[in-house]
N, C-alpha and C positions, 0 to 999 in steps of 0.2 A: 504494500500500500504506500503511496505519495505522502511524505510528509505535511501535515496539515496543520494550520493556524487556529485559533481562536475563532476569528471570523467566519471560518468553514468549516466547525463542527458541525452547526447544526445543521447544515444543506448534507453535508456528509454521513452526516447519523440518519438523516432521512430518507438521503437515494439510497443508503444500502438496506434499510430495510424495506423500500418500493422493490427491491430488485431481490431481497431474499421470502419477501411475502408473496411476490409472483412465481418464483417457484413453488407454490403449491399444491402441483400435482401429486397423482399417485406415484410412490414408488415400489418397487419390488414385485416379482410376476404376479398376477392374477390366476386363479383357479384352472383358465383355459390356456394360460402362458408360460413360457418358457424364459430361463433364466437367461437366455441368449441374449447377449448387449444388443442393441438396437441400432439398424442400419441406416445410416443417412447422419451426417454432421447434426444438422437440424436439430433430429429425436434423440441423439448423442447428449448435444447441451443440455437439452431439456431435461433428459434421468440424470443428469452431473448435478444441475441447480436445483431439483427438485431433491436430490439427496443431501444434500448441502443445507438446502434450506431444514431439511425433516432433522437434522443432526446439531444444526445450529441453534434452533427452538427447544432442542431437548437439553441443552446444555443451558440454558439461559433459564429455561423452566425450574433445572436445577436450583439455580439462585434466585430464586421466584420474582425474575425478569420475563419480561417479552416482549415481541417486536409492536409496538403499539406505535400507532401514529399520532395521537393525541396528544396534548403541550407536556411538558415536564418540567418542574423545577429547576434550576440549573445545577441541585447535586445530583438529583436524580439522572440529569441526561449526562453528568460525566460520570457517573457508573455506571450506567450501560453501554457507554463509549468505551468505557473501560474493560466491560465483562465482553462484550462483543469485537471490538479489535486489538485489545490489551493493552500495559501501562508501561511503562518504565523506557529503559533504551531499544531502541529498535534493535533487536539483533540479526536480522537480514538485510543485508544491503547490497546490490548488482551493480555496477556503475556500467552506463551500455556504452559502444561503439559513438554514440551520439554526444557521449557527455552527460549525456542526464542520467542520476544514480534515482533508484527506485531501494524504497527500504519499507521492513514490515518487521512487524511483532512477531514472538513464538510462542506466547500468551495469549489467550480471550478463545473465546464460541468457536470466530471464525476459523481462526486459524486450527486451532482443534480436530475442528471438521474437516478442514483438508488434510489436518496429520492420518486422519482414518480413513480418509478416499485414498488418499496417494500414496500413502507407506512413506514417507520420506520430505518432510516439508521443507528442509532446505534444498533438496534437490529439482523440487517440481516449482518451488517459489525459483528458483535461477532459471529454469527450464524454461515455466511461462515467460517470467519478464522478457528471455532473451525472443521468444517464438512470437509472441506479440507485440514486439515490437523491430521484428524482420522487415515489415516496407516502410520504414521509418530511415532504419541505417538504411537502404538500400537506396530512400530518397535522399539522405544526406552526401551520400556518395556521388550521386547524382549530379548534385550540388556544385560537386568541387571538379565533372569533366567539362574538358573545355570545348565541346560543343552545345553544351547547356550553358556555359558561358557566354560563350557567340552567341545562340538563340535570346539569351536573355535581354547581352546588350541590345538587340536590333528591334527587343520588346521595348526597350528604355526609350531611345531612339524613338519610336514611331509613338509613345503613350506620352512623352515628354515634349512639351511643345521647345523650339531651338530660346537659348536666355533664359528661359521660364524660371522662377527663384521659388523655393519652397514658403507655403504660409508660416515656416516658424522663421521666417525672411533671413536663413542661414542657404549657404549651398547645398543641395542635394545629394548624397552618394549614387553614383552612378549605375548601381542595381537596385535603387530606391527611392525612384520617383513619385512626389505625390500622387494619390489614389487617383487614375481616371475613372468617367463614368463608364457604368459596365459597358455599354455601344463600343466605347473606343476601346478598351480594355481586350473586348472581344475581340475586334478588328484587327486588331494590333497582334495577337495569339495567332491571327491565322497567317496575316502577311507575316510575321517574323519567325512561321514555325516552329516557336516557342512549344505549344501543345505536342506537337508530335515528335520534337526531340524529347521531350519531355518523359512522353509514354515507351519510347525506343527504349529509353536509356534505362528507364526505371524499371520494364521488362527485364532486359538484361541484366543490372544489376542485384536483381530482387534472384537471379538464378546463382549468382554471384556468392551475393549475402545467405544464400541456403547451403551455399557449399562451403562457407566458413564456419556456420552454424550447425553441420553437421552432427554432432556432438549429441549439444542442445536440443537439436531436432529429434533424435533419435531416442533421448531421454523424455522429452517431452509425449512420446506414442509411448512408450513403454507403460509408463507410468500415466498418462493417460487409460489406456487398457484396463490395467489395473483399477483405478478410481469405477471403469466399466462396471466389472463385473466386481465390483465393492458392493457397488450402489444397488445395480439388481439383485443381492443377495440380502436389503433391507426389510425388513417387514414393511408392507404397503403403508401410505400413510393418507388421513383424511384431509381436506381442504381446513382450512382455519373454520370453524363457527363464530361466528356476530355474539359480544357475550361481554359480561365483565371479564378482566383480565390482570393480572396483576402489571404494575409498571415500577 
């Protein structure tokens, strides 16, 4: 998880529980079903977060917490911040190809519930970060060849009127001309062939960036797998019911 501020707990405490209350599917086979993981990415995610979520609720329920969306006190929402993404020092931390260091807890709900899907939470926390955030580096890369370079300047060029001085009335960096309107913007993308170096290169590279993440990649299915056939071997669980609820 992204190191978060004060001002972003609350947004943060709230989309993760939008996004672990909408896993509220069943999980684990049904009567006429087999434990067989589920084919297609899609129904993949779907039994991961719905087990996630059934594992995260049971932990919190523990500590007679739950995922409520209703106001809280502000000690009440830093203990559930707390019970659900954990406290102290972060002790994961990935720093990527890009620069940006992603870090997380090994403490609280969440992470709990991935230590019993994945078998290995330091391993599958490196795994992800580095997996999902594969066309990121490979846009960064991107970035830096010099035909997206070219493409760019002849973007700059053509979005930039000739003298034009920026409104903070300093000079312009020459990859960072004030915003045109989208018309020109457009226009300018297709005469400068901006877009379609853009798509070349970041194809290519993204085939690039899988072959250096190879590793990673390979960890990431493994251990994905795993989480599979974790999750289908759950007792079924039921949708939330409408109720009092402890918070």
């Amino acid at each position: 998880m992204l190191r978060t501020t004060t001002r972003t707990r609350h947004a943060l405490l709230a989309a993760a529980a939008a996004l672990l209350l909408s896993g509220c599917t069943a999980v684990g086979p049904g009567p006429s079903e087999t434990s067989d993981r589920p084919s297609g990415t899609a129904a993949q995610d779907a039994l991961l977060k719905a087990a996630e979520h059934r594992l995260v609720v049971d932990c919190l329920k523990g500590q007679d917490l739950s995922l409520t969306s209703r106001p809280r006190a502000p000690d009440d929402d830093r203990t559930l911040q707390a019970a659900l993404f954990g406290a102290g020092p972060r002790e994961l931390s990935v720093t990527l190809a890009t620069g940006a260091t992603v870090t997380a807890h090994t403490d609280g709900c969440l992470a709990g519930a991935r230590h019993r899907l994945y078998g290995d939470q330091r391993r599958w926390f490196r795994a992800q970060v580095v997996v999902d955030n594969l066309r990121a580096e490979a846009q960064a890369r991107v970035s830096s060849d010099p035909a997206h370079r070219a493409a760019l300047a002849r973007w700059t060029r053509c979005a930039t009127p000739p003298g034009s001085i920026p409104h903070s009335g300093r000079p312009g960096r020459a990859d960072r001309p004030d915003r045109p309107n989208p018309a020109v913007a457009a226009r300018c993308s297709q005469e400068s062939g901006l877009d379609e170096v853009r798509a070349r290169l970041e194809a290519a590279e993204l085939v690039t960036v899988r072959a250096l993440r190879r590793d990673e990649l390979t960890t990431y299915r493994q251990l994905r797998d795993r989480a599979l056939r974790r999750a289908a071997e759950l007792p079924a669980t039921v949708p939330p019911q409408k109720g009092p609820t402890h918070s």
